[in-house]
VOLUM-99786 format. One record per residue (C-alpha): x, y, z. Coordinates in steps of 0.2 Angstrom, whole numbers, always signed. Layout:
! VOLUM-99786
    px    py    pz
     X     Y     Z
...
This chain:
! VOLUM-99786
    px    py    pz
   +67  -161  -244
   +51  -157  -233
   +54  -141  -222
   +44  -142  -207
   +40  -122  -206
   +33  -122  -223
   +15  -121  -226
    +4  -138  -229
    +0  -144  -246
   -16  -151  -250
   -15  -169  -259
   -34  -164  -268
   -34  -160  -285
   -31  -140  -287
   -43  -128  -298
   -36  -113  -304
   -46  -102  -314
   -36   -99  -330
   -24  -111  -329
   -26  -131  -333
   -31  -145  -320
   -14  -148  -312
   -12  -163  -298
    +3  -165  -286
    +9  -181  -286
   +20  -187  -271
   +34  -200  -270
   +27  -217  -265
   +27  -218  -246
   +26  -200  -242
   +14  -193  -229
   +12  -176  -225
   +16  -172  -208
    +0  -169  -199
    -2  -152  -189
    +0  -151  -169
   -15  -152  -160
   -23  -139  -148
   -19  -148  -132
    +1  -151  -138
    +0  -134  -139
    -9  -128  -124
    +2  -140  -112
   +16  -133  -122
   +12  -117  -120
    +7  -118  -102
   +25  -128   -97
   +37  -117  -104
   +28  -101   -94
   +27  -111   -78
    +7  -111   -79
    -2  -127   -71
   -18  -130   -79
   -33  -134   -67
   -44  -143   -79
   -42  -158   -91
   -42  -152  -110
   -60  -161  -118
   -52  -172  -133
   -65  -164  -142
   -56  -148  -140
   -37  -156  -137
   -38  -162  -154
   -41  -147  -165
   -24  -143  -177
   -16  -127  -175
    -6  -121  -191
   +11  -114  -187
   +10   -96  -193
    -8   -95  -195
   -14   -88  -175
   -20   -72  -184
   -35   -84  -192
   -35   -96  -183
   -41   -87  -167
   -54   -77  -166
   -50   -58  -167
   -58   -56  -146
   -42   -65  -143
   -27   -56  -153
   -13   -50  -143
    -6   -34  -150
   +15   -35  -143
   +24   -22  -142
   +37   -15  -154
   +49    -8  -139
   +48    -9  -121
   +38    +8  -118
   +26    +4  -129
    +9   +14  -125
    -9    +2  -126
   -24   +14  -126
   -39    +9  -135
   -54   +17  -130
   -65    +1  -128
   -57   -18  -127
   -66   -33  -130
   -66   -45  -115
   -51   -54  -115
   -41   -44  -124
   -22   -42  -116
   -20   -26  -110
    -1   -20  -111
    +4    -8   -95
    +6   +10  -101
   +23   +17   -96
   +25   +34   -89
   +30   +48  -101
   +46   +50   -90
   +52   +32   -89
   +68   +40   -95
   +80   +30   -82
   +85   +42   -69
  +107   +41   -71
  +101   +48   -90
   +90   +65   -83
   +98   +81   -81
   +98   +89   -62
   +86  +103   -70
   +76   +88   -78
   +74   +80   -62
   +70   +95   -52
   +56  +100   -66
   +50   +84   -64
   +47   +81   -48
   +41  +100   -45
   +26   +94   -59
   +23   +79   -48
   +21   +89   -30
    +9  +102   -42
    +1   +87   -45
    -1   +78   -30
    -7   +94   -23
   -20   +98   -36
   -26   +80   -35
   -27   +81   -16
   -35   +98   -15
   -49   +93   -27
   -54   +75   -15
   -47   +80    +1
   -49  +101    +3
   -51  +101   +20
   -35   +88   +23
   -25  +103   +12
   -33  +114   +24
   -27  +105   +39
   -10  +105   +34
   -10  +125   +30
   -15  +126   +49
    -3  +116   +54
   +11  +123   +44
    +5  +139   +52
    +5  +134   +69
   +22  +125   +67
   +29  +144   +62
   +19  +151   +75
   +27  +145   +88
   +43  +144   +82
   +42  +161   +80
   +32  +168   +97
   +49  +157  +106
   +60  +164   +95
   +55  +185   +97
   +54  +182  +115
   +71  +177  +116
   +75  +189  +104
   +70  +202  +116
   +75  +194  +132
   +96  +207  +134
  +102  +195  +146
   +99  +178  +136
  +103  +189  +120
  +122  +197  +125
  +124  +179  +130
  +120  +167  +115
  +114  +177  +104
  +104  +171   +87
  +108  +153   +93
   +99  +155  +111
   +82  +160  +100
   +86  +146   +85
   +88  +135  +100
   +71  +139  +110
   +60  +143   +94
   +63  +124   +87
   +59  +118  +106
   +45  +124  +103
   +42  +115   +87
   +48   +98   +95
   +35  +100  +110
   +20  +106   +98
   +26   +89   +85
   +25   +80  +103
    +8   +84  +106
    +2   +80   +89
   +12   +64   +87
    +1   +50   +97
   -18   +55   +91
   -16   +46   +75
   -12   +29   +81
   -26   +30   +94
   -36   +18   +82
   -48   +14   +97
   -53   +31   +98
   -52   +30   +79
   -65   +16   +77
   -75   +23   +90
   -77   +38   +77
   -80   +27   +63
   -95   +18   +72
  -103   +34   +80
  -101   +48   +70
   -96   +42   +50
   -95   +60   +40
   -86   +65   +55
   -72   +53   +52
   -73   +56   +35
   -71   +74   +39
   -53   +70   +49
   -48   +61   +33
   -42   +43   +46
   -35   +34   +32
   -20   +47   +32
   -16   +43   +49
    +0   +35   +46
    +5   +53   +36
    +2   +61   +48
   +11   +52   +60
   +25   +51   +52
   +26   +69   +46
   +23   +73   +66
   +37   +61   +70
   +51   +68   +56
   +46   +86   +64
   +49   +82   +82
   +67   +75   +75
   +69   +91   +65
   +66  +101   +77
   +77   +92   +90
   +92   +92   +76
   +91  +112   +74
   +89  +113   +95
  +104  +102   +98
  +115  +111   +83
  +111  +128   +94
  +116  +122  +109
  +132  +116  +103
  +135  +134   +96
  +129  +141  +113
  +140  +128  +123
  +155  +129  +110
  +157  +144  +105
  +145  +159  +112
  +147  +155  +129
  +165  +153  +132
  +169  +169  +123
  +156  +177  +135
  +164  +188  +147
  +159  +187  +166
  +149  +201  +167
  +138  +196  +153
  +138  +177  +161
  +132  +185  +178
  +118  +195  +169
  +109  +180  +160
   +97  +169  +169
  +108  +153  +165
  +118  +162  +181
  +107  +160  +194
  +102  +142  +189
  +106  +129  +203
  +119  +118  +192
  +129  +134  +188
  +125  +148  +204
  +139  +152  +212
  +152  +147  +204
  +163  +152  +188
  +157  +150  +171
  +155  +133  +166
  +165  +123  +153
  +155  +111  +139
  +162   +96  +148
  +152  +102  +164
  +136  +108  +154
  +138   +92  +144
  +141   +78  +154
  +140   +84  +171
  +121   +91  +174
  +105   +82  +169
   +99   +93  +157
  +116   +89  +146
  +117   +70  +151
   +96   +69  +145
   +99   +79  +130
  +114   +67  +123
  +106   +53  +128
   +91   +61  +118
  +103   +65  +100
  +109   +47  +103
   +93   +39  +101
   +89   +53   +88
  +103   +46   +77
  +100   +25   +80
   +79   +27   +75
   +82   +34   +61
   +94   +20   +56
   +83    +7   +62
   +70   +12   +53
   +80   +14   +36
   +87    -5   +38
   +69    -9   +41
   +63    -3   +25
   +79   -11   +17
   +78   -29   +23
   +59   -30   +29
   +66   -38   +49
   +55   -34   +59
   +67   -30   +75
   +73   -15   +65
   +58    -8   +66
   +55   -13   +84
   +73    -6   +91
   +67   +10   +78
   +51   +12   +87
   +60   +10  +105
   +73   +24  +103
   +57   +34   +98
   +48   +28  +117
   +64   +31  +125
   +69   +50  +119
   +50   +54  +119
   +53   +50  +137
   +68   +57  +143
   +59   +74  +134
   +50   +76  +150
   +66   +74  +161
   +76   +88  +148
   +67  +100  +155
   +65   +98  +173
   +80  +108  +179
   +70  +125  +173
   +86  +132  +167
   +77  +145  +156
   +61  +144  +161
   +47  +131  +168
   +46  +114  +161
   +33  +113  +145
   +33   +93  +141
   +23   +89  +154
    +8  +101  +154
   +10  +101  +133
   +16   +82  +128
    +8   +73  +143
   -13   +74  +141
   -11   +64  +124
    +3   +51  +132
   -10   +48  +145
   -24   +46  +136
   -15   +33  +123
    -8   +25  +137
   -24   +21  +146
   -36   +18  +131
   -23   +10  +118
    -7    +1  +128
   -15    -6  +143
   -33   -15  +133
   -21   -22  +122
   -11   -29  +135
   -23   -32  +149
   -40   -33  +139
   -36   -46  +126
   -38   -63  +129
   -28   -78  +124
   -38   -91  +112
   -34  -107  +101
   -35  -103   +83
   -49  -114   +77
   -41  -119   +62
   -27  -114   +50
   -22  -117   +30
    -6  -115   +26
    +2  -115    +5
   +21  -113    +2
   +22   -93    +7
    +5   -90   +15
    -4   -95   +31
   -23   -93   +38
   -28   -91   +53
   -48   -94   +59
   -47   -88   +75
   -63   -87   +88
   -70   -69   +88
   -73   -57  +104
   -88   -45  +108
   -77   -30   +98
   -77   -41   +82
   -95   -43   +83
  -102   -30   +70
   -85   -26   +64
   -87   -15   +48
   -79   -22   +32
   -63   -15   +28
   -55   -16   +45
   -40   -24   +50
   -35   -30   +68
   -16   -34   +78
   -10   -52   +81
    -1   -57   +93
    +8   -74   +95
   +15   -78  +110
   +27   -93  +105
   +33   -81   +92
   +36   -66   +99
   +28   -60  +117
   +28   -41  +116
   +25   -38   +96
    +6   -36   +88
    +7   -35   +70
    -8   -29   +59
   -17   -40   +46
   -32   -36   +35
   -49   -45   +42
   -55   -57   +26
   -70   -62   +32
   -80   -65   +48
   -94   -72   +58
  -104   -76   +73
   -91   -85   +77
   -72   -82   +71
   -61   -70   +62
   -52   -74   +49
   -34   -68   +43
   -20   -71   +28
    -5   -66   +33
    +8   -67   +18
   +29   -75   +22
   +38   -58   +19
   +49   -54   +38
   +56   -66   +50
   +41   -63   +61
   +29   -71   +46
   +41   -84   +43
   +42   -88   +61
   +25   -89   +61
   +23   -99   +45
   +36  -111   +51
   +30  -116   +69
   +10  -116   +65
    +2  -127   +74
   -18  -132   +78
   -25  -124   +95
   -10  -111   +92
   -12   -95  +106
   -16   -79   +99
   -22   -63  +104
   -32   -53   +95
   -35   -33   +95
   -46   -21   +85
   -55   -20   +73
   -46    -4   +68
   -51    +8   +53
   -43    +8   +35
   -44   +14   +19
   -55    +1   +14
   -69    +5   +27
   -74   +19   +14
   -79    +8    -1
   -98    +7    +5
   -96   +28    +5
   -96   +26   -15
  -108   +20   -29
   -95   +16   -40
   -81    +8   -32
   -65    +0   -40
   -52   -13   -28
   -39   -17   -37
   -24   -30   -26
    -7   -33   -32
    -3   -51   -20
   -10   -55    -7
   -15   -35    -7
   -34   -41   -10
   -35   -48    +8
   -44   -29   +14
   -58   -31    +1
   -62   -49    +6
   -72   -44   +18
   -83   -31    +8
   -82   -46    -6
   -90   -57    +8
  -104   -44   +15
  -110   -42    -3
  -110   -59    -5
  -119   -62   +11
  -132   -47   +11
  -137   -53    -9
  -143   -71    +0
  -153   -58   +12
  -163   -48    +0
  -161   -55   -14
  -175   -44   -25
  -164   -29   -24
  -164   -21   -39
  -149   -17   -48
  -150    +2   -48
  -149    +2   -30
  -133    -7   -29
  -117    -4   -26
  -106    -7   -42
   -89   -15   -41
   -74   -18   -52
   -61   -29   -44
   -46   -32   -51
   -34   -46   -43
   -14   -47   -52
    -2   -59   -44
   +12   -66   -51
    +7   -84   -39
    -6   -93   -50
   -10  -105   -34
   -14   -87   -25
   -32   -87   -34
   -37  -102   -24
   -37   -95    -7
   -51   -85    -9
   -58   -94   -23
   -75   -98   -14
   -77   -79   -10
   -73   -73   -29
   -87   -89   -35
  -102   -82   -26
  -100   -63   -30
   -94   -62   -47
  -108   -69   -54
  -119   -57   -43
  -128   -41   -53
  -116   -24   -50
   -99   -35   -49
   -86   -38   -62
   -72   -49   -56
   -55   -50   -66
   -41   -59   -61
   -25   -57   -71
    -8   -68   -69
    +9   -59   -72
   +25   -69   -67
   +32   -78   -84
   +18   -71   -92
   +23   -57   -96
   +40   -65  -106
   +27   -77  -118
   +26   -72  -136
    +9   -70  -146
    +9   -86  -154
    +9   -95  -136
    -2   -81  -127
   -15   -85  -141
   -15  -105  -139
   -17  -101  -120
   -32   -89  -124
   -41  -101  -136
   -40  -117  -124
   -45  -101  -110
   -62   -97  -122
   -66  -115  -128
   -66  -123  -111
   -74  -110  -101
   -89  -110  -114
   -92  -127  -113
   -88  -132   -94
   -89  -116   -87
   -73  -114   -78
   -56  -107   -79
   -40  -115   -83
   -29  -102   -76
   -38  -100   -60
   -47  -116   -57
   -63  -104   -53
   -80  -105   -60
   -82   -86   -65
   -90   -75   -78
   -72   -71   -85
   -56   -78   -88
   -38   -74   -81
   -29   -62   -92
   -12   -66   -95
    +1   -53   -93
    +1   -36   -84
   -15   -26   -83
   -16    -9   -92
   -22    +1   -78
   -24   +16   -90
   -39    +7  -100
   -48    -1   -87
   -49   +14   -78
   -54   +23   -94
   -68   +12   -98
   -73   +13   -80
   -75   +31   -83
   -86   +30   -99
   -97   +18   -89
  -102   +31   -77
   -99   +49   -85
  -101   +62   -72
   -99   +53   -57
   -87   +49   -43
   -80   +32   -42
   -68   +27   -29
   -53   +18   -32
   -46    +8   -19
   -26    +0   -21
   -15   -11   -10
    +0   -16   -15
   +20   -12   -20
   +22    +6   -20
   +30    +7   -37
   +12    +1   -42
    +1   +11   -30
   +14   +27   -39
   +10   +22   -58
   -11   +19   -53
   -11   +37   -46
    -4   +43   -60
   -14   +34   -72
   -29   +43   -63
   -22   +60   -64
   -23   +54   -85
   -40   +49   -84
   -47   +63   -76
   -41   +77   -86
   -46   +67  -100
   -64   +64   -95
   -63   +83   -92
   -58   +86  -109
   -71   +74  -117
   -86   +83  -108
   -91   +70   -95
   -79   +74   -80
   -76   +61   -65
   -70   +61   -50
   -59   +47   -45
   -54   +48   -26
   -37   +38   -23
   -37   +27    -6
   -21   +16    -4
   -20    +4   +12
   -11    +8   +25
    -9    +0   +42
């Protein structure tokens, strides 16, 4: 009985030293079972994982046997796949050869969380905050530096409020701690005011960027969205511990007030309460401006929050969009809280209203009243992407690469601009991908249209604006997350056509490295990736996760071996369908040893690293470059690896 899993037996005559001439003789009509071929294999291969191959297999090539078992020599050793014996298995070689798959190095503390003690958990998280501090302290001193004010400030003027309340007898008999609680954390919530608009001002922002570079540099722009939103959690902070001391004031200090210390306390002789007996919280509550515009303010205090947190569950836009009203609308009514002068004179206006004023004028109305309407040129759409080539305005004329702007579209939604990283553009248009992942996007995906009306606004500073700032420079996109480094991609790929006799040592080097778990993603900026990867000072490597990540060895190694053999004869990729210098790698990248061999590369340099994508994947590359860094320190050739993630 032939077993198919057993190895091949030769029908030529055997020579074995020591031993006499023995031939195998088999039954009449026996034929030994002939060994898949290499395209079998590949197809195979390539079905089972969901992979569509973009190039016919040569026969040449299709035709080779593979012999089950037999991968290790029958492949050369550039393309062995080392799996892993458990799930937190740790890849770290110090140099890989090209093409060798790269297993994603865990974290030391991928013990799941329900299994941690509370002590464990604390410890942990208290190394991390060390960390993040240490990390940002050594890139970004003077952003720790602005936060040391700021916390200083904060206290500041919670504390100057606070003391002269403290020392104010009438206020003092009257409500006591509460009164100074109270007023100090005003104060906080009209400081957190002020603070709150400047850093979505992107005009002004750009306007920076363009003029004055180390000066933008120095403000550290690309934490603008931190900032905003620590400003923002502040003023709710703030108003929460000033509501929670009025209610004790209202509740409990001043009805146990007698009326001699009532009629010695400013509130007395204000024109809601003079004259008359002392007031019940129904009447300071419900029926004086002051109380009506401080509910209405702790109402809208508690719906944005809740907004916001259903936004960041389900990704609908229109949490986000009521979220972001309730904030316009008790920002507001903080101007009308204070206009009775029950205490003392109103602050809101003289404190929060300069920078409403000037982000009104300079932000709101150009992007209402400055913007145009026009007729998208053109448009591509694939199953859960769409692109837009839309005509450019004078502001997009020498937009800087790296810069994103905000659609609007009409049809879809009159009032909301969305922000989407600018690919690529020109003389004459701009050019957006905008990934299916809200109703908004699908909205948009679903009612496309040529000629479709859209306004434009921008071009607005991001992270990515700072790639030209470094000689060494690493992009890394998870997704669609490569769209911000298209148009650096496209400028290199452009200014190399220019001068082309620039030498090497004067330019820029970049490592990009593309994952996506969407094999037909590679193809929508597949004409980009063709013309720079083969340009001096760029290293292109794309790598497809998905089902990928589930193939055994034995598969991963066929799919490698068609990868090498095709590429080296026609020069292109089956993976990717692109003609570039290297070929997909298959499974998750390990961050960990690109990054390291990146490091080696350049000793004693800084090389910035530039990351948009999923959080849980922008947490793990930080972390990886905390690794690296210490351990270039510890080998004697220390770099310095600043960390920019998009934001919008």
């Amino acid at each position: 009985m032939h077993d198919s899993n057993s190895t091949f037996v030769s029908a030529v005559p055997t020579v074995v030293q020591g031993a006499p001439r023995r031939i195998i003789r088999l039954p009449s009509g026996y034929q030994l079972p002939r060994p898949p071929r290499l395209g079998h294999r590949v197809r195979a291969a390539a079905a089972a994982y969901n992979i569509h191959l973009h190039h016919d297999i040569p026969q040449a090539i299709a035709s080779r046997p593979v012999f089950p078992h037999t991968h290790a020599s029958a492949v050369p050793s550039t393309l062995q796949h080392k799996p892993a014996h458990d799930s937190t298995a740790v890849h770290t070689p110090k140099a890989l050869p090209q093409g060798t798959t790269h297993y994603i190095q865990m974290p030391q503390d991928s013990q799941p969380q329900s299994q941690r003690k509370p002590s464990t958990m604390i410890a942990l998280r208290l190394r991390k905050l060390a960390q993040l501090l240490h990390h940002t302290w050594r890139h970004s001193p003077l952003f720790v530096l602005w936060w040391v004010v700021y916390a200083a400030l904060s206290v500041g003027a919670f504390m100057w409020k606070f003391m002269s309340y403290r020392h104010n007898a009438g206020m003092f008999n009257l409500a006591g701690y509460a009164i100074c609680f109270a007023r100090g954390s005003a104060e906080v919530v009209l400081f957190n005011g002020f603070l709150l608009l400047w850093p979505v001002m992107t005009r002004v922002q750009y306007w920076l960027w363009t003029l004055w570079p180390g000066l933008a540099r120095c403000l550290h722009m690309e934490h603008r969205v931190t900032c905003h939103i620590v400003y923002g959690c502040m003023y709710y902070l703030g108003g929460y511990v000033h509501v929670i001391a009025h209610l004790v004031n209202v509740l409990i200090r001043v009805p146990m007030a007698c009326e001699t210390t009532w009629s010695d306390s400013m509130l007395a002789n204000v024109t809601d309460f003079a004259h008359g007996p002392k007031p019940d919280a129904v009447r300071v509550l419900f029926q004086t401006a002051t109380g009506l515009t401080g509910v209405a303010m702790l109402v809208c205090s508690l719906v944005a929050p809740y907004c916001k947190f259903q936004y960041r569950q389900s990704k609908a836009v229109y949490w986000n969009k009521w979220g972001h009203i309730c904030d316009g609308v008790m920002f507001g009514i903080t101007f009308a809280h204070g206009m009775q002068h029950w205490l003392e004179q109103a602050q809101a206006f003289p404190i929060m209203g300069p920078p409403l004023a000037i982000y009104l004028v300079v932000e709101v109305a150009p992007r209402y009243f400055c913007t145009r309407r026009n007729a998208v040129t053109h448009f591509t759409k694939t199953q859960d992407t769409v692109t837009l080539h839309i005509p450019t305005t004078q502001r997009f004329a020498n937009a800087l690469p790296g810069t994103f702007l905000r659609l609007q579209v009409p049809v879809v939604s009159p009032f909301e601009w969305h922000p989407f990283s600018i690919t690529s553009h020109n003389d004459t248009e701009v050019t957006v991908q905008i990934q299916v992942s809200g109703d908004w996007t699908s909205r948009l995906h679903d009612i496309v249209y040529p000629h479709l009306m859209v306004r434009i606004d921008g071009p607005i500073p991001a992270p990515a604006i700072e790639v030209s700032q470094y000689k060494v420079a690493v992009l890394i996109g998870a997704g669609i997350g490569i769209t911000p480094y298209m148009s650096t991609l496209h400028q290199r790929a452009t200014s190399a056509v220019a001068t082309p006799d620039c030498t090497p040592q004067h330019q820029q080097q970049l490592y990009v490295h593309w994952q996506t778990n969407r094999q037909a993603l590679f193809g929508t900026h597949g004409d980009v990736l063709e013309r720079v990867a083969w340009l001096d000072g760029v290293d292109v490597q794309l790598h497809l996760t998905g089902d990928c990540t589930k193939a055994t060895p034995d598969d991963l190694n066929v799919l490698k071996t068609a990868q090498t053999l095709i590429h080296d004869q026609e020069a292109v990729d089956i993976i990717s369908g692109l003609r570039l210098p290297k070929t997909t790698d298959l499974g998750r990248p390990d961050f960990h040893a690109i990054l390291q061999q990146v490091a080696a590369k350049h000793p004693n340099d800084t090389i910035g690293v530039f990351f948009c994508g999923p959080p849980a994947l922008q947490t793990l590359i930080r972390q990886v470059l905390w690794q690296v860094e210490r351990e270039s320190q510890q080998e004697g050739h220390p770099v310095v690896m600043p960390f920019h993630p998009e934001v919008f």
